[in-house]
C-alpha positions as CSV (number, residue, x, y, z in Angstrom):
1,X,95.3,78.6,78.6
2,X,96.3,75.0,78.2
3,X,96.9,73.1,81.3
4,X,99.6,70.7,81.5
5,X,100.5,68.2,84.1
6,X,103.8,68.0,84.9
7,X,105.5,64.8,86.7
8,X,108.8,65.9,88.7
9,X,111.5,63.2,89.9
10,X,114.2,63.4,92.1
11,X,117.3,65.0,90.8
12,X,120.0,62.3,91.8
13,X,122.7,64.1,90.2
14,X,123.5,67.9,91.4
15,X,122.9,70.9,90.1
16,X,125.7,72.6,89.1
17,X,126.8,75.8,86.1
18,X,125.8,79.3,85.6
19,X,122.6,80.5,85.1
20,X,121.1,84.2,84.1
21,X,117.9,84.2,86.1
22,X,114.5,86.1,83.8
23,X,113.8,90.2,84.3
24,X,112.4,91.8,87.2
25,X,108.5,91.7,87.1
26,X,108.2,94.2,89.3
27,X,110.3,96.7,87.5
28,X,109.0,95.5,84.5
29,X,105.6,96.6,85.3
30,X,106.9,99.7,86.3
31,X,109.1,100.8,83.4
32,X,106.5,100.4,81.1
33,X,104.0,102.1,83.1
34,X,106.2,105.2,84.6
35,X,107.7,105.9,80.9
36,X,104.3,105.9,79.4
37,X,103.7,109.0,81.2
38,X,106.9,110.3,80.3
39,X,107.0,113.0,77.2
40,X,109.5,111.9,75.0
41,X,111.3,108.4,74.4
42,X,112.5,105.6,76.7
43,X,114.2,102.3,76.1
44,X,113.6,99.5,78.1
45,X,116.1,96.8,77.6
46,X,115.6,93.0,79.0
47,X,111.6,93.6,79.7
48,X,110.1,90.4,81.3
49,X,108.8,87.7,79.2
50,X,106.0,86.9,81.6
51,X,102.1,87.3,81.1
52,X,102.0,89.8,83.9
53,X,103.6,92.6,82.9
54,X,102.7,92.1,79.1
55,X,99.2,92.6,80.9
56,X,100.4,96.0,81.9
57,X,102.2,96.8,78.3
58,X,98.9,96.3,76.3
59,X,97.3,98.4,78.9
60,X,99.3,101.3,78.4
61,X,99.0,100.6,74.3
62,X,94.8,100.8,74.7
63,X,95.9,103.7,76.5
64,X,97.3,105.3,73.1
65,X,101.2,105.1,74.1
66,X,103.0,104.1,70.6
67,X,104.8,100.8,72.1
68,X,107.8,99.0,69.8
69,X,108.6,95.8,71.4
70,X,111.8,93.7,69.8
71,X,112.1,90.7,71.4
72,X,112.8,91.9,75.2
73,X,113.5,95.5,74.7
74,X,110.7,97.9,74.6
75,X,111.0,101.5,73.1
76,X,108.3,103.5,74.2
77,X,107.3,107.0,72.6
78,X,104.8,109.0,74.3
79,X,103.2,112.3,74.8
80,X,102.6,111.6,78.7
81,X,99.5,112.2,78.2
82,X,96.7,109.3,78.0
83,X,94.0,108.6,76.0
84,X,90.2,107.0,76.7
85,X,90.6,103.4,75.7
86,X,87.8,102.3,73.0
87,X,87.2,99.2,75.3
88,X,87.4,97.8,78.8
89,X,91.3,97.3,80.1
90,X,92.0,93.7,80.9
91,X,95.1,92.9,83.2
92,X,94.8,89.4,83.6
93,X,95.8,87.7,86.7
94,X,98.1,90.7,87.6
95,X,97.4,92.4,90.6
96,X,100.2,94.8,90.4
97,X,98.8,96.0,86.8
98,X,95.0,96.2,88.2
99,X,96.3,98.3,91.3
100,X,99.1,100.3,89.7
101,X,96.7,101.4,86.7
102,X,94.0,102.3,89.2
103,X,96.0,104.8,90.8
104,X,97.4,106.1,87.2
105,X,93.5,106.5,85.8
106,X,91.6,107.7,89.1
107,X,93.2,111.5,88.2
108,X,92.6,111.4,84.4
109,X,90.4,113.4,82.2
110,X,87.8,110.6,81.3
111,X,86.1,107.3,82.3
112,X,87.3,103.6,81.9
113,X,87.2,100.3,83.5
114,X,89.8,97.4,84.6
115,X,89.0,94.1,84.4
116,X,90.8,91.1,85.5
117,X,90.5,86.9,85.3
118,X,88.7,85.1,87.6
119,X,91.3,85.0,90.2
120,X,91.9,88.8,89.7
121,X,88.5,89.4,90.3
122,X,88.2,87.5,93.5
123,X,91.0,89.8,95.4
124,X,90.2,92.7,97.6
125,X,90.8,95.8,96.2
126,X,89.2,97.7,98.8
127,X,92.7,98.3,100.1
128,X,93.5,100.6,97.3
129,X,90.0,102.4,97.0
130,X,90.1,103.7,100.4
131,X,92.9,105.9,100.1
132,X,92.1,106.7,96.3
133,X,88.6,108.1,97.6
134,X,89.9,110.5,100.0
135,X,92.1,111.8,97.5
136,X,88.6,112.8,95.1
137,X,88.9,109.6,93.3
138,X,85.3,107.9,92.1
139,X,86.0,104.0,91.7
140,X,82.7,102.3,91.6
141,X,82.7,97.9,92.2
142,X,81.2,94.7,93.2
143,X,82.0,94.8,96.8
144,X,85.8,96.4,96.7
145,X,86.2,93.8,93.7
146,X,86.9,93.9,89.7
147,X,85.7,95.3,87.4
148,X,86.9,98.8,88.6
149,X,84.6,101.3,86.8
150,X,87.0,104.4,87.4
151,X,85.7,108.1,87.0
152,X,88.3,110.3,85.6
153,X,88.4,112.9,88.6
154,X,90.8,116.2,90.2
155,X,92.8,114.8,93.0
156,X,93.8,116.4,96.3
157,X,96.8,114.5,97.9
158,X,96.6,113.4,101.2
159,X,98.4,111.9,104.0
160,X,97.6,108.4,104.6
161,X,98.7,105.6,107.3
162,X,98.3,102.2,106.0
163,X,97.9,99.3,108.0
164,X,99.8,96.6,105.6
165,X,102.4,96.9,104.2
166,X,102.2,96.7,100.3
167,X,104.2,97.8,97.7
168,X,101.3,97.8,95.4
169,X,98.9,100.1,97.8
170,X,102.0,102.3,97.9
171,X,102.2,102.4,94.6
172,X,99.0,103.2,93.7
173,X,98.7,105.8,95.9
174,X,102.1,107.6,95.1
175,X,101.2,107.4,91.1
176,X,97.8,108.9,92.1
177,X,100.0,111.9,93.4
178,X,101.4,112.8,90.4
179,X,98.3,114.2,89.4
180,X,97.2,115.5,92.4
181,X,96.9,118.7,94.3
182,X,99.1,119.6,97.0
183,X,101.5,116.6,98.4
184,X,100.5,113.2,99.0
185,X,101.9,111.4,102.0
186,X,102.1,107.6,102.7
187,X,103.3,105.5,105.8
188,X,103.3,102.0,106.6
189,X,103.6,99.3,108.9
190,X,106.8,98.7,107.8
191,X,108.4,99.4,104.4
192,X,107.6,97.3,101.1
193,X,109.8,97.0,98.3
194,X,110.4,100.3,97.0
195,X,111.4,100.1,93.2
196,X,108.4,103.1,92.6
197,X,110.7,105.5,94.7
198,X,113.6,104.4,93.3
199,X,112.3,104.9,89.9
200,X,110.3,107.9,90.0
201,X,113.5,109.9,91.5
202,X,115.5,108.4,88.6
203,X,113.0,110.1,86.1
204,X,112.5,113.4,88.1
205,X,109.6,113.1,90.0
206,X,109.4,115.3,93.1
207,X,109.8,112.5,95.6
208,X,111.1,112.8,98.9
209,X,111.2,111.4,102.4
210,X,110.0,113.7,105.7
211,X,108.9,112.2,109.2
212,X,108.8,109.0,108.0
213,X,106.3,109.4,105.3
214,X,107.0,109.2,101.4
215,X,105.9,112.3,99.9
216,X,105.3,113.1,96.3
217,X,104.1,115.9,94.6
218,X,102.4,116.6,90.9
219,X,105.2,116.1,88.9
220,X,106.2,115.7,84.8
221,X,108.0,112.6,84.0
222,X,111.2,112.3,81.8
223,X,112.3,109.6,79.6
224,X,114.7,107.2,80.5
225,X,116.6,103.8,79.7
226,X,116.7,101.0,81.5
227,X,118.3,97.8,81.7
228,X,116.0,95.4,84.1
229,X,117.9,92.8,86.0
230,X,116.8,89.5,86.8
231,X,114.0,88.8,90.1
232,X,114.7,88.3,93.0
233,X,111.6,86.5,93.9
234,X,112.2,84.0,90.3
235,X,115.6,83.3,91.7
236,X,114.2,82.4,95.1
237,X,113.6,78.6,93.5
238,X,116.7,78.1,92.3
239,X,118.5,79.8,95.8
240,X,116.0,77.1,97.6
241,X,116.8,73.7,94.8
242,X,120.8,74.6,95.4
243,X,120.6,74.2,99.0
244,X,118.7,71.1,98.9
245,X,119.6,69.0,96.0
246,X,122.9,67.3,97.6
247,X,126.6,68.4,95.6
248,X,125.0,71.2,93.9
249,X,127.0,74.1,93.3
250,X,125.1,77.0,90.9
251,X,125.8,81.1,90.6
252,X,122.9,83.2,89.8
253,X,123.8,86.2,87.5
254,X,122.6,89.9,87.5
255,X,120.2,89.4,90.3
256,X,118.5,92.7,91.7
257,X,119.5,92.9,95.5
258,X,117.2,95.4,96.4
259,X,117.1,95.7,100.2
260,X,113.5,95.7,100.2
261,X,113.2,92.7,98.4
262,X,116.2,90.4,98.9
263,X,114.5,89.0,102.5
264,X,115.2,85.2,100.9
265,X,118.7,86.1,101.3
266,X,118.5,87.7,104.5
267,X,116.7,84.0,106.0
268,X,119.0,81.8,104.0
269,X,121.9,83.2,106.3
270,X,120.5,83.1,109.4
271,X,119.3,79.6,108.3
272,X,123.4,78.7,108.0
273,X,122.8,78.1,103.9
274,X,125.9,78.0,102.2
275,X,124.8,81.7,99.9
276,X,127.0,83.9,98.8
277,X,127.2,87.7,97.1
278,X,129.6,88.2,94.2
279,X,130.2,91.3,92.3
280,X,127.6,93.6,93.9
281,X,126.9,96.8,91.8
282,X,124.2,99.6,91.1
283,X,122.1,99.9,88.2
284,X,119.7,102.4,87.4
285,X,119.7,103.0,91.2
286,X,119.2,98.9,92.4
287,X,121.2,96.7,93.6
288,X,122.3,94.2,91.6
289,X,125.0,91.2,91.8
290,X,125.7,87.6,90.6
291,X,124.4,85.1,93.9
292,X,126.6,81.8,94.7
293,X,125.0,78.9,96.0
294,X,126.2,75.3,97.5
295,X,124.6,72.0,98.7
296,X,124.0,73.0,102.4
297,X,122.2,69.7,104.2
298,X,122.9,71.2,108.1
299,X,120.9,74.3,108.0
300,X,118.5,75.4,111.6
301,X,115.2,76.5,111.7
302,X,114.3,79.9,112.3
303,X,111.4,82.2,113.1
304,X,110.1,85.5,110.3
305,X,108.5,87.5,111.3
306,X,107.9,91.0,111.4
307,X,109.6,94.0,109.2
308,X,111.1,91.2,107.4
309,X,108.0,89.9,105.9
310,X,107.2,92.0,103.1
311,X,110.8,91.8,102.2
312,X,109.7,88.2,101.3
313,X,106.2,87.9,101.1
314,X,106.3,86.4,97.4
315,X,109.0,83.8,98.5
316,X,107.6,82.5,101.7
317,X,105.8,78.8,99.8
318,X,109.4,78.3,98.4
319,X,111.0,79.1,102.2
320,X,108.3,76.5,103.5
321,X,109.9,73.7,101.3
322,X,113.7,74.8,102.5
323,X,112.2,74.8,106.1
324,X,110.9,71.1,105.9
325,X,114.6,70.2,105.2
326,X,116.1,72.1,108.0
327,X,116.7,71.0,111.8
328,X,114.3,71.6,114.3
329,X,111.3,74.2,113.9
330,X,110.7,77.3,111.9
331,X,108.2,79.9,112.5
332,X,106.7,82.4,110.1
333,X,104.4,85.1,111.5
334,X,102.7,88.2,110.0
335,X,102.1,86.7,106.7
336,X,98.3,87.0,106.9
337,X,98.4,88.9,103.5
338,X,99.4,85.5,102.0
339,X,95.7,84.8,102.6
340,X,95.1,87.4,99.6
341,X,97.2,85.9,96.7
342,X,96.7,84.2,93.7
343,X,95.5,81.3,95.8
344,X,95.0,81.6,99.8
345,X,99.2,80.6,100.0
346,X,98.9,79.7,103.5
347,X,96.5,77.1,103.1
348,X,97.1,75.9,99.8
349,X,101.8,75.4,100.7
350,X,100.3,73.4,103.8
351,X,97.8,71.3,102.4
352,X,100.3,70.3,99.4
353,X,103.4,70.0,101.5
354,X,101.8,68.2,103.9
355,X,100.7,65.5,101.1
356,X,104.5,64.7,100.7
357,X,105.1,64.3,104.0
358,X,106.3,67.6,105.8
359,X,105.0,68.6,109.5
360,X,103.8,71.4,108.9
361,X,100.5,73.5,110.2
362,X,98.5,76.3,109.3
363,X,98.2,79.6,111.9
364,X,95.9,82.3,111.6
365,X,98.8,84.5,110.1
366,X,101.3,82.1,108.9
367,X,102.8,78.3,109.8
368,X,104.6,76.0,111.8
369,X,107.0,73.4,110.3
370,X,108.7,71.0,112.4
371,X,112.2,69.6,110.1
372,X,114.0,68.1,108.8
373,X,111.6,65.4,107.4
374,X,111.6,62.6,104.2
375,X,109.4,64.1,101.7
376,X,108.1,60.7,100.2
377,X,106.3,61.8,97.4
378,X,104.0,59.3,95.3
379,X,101.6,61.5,94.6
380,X,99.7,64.2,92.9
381,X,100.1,68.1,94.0
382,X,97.4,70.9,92.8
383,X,99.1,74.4,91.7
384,X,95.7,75.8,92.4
385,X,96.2,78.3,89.3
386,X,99.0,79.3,91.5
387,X,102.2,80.2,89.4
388,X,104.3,80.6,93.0
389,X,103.1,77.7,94.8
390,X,103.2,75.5,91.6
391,X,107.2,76.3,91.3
392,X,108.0,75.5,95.3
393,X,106.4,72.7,94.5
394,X,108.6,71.6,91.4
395,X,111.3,72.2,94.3
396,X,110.2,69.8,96.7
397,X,109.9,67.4,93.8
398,X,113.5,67.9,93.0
399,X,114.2,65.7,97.0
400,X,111.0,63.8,97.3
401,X,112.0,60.1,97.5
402,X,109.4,59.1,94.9
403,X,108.3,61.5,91.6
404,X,105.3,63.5,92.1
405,X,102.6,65.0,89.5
406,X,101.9,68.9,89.9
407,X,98.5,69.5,88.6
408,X,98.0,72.5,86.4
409,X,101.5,73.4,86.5
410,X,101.5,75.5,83.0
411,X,99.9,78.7,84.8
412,X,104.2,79.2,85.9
413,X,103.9,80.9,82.6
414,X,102.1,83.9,84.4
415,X,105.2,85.1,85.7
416,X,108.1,82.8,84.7
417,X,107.5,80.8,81.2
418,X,111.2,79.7,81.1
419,X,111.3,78.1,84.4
420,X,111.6,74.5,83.3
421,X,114.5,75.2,81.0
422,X,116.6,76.9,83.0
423,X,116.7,74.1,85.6
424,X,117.3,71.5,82.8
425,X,120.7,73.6,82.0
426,X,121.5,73.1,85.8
427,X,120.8,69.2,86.0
């Protein structure tokens, strides 16, 4: 990868026009996994352009699925049924391939292992392998870390309480169900995003709800098409840069407004941002709908916390830099997961907002920040190899009172490689 430096001045003039905002990564991931397991042919039309989820695509291509891709749609012809990859599976810095795939291969008919990068490699995987290993599975690693040398094993499902609340531990586990024995049951905390349920049912997977528990049993997938609206958790920077950058005046098109994802919204309004919904619709089962957003300079602090949390937990660097530019204090709790990202996000958003000028603290679990406050600026901001916390940062830039240099700001491409254009459109 080639590292660039990127200097970021303030954006005097607003930000104004229409903008359609890059496909969902996380049902990006998804389509491309689910229909690979599906007999028969599926169409995936607007698949993300990021590094992630192309990470999961060549996956399931060393995994002997015939893939076509033609610029952003992806037909996929399969047999749903995978093969022994001639080599080690590499998924990059993607979590959500490493974990997804894991739960995909533990109840397969032969042996492989997933690799990752070194940031991959350095995040806990244990939370997955638990669950997996009272299911039958055999995952073998370097202290609950990557490489994942995965046994091909039978599966019995199980039912399982887990103390976080991930959408990729969910996941994993549900897609671990489809090949196993019996019904596999899963609980959290409270509930993550749920595009694998929302999915699955779409392609006939015997999913269901029952005591609070998802339940899946072995199932056959069918093919399916899909049109993949834009994320969510991309848009959250260009929500954040309209409510900040004085006179601006944007609308965000095909969004996906999933309920378990759309948390930035939820804050935003209790916040008093000026963020409207316009011409809500389904798709495919999600929610999706163009998002309205105006210069809003007397927004109130708030405290997250809670269930709300993992409808956000992506966004919550981004909602630190709106925070430092509303009145009085805001509060976000039970974001100790953050701790486990791509970079330790709760250290790393402090540190480097601080350097600008924010009041803003650290806690075990989350962070303080005291607002509204000058960001000054003047100086030079690390990404840490951190594609979320180098875009917030890009969005402080946008009101700092002097430019400011993010360091290593190229790794964006991980997840959103046409960032820098899209804003340019707005300006």
């Amino acid at each position: 990868m080639n590292y660039m430096n990127l200097v970021v001045k303030k954006n005097f003039n607003f930000l104004k026009g229409e903008t359609e905002i890059p496909s969902d990564k996380s049902l990006s991931h998804r389509a491309v996994i689910f229909s690979s397991l599906a007999k028969g042919k599926s169409v995936i039309k607007n698949f993300s352009k990021g590094q992630d989820p192309n990470s999961s695509l060549e996956i399931c291509k060393e995994l002997g699925v015939d893939i076509e891709k033609d610029n952003q749609t992806i037909i996929v012809n399969s047999d749903g049924i995978l093969k022994k990859p001639s080599k080690y599976l590499y998924c990059g810095n993607s979590g959500t391939t490493m974990r997804l795939m894991t739960g995909v291969l533990s109840g397969q008919n032969f042996d492989c292992v997933l690799t990752g990068d070194d940031s991959l490699s350095a995040r806990p995987m244990k939370r997955i392998i638990e669950p997996l290993s009272l299911m039958g599975a055999k995952i073998s690693s370097q202290d609950f870390h990557a490489p994942l040398n995965i046994c091909g094993s039978k599966l019995t499902g199980i039912t399982y309480e887990s103390k976080i609340a991930s959408a990729q531990v969910k996941s994993c586990v549900l897609l671990s169900g489809l090949f196993a024995q019996g019904t596999t049951r899963y609980k959290e905390i409270y509930p993550s995003r749920n595009h694998t349920e929302v999915m699955l049912k779409n392609m006939g997977a015997n999913i269901f709800e029952q005591d609070g528990y998802i339940c899946i049993e072995k199932s056959e997938l069918e093919p399916f098409e899909i049109n993949i609206c834009g994320d969510i958790s991309s848009c959250a920077y260009f929500i954040v840069a309209g409510l900040l950058v004085p006179n601006s005046k944007i609308i965000l098109k095909n969004i996906g407004l999933n309920p378990t994802r759309s948390g930035v919204i939820e804050v935003v309004k209790q916040m008093g941002g000026d963020i409207e919904i316009l011409d809500q619709r389904e798709v495919c089962g999600e929610a999706v709908g163009d998002i309205k957003v105006e210069y809003s300079p007397d927004m109130k602090g708030v405290e997250i916390c809670g269930e709300i949390i993992p409808k956000l937990i992506d966004e919550i660097p981004v909602i630190a830099v709106l925070a430092t530019q509303c009145k009085g204090q805001t509060v976000i709790k039970d974001a100790q997961d953050l701790r486990n990202k791509e970079s330790d996000r709760i250290e790393t958003t402090v540190k480097e907002l601080s350097k600008l000028g924010a009041d803003i603290e650290q806690t075990p679990d989350g962070m303080i920040i005291n607002g509204k406050t000058k960001l000054n600026g003047g100086v030079e901001v690390e990404s840490y190899k951190d594609h979320r916390l180098a875009m917030s940062l890009y969005v402080a830039g946008l009101v700092c009172k002097k430019e400011i240099l993010i360091k290593d700001f190229e790794w964006v491409n991980i997840s959103f490689p046409e960032f820098l254009e899209l804003f340019e459109k707005l300006k």
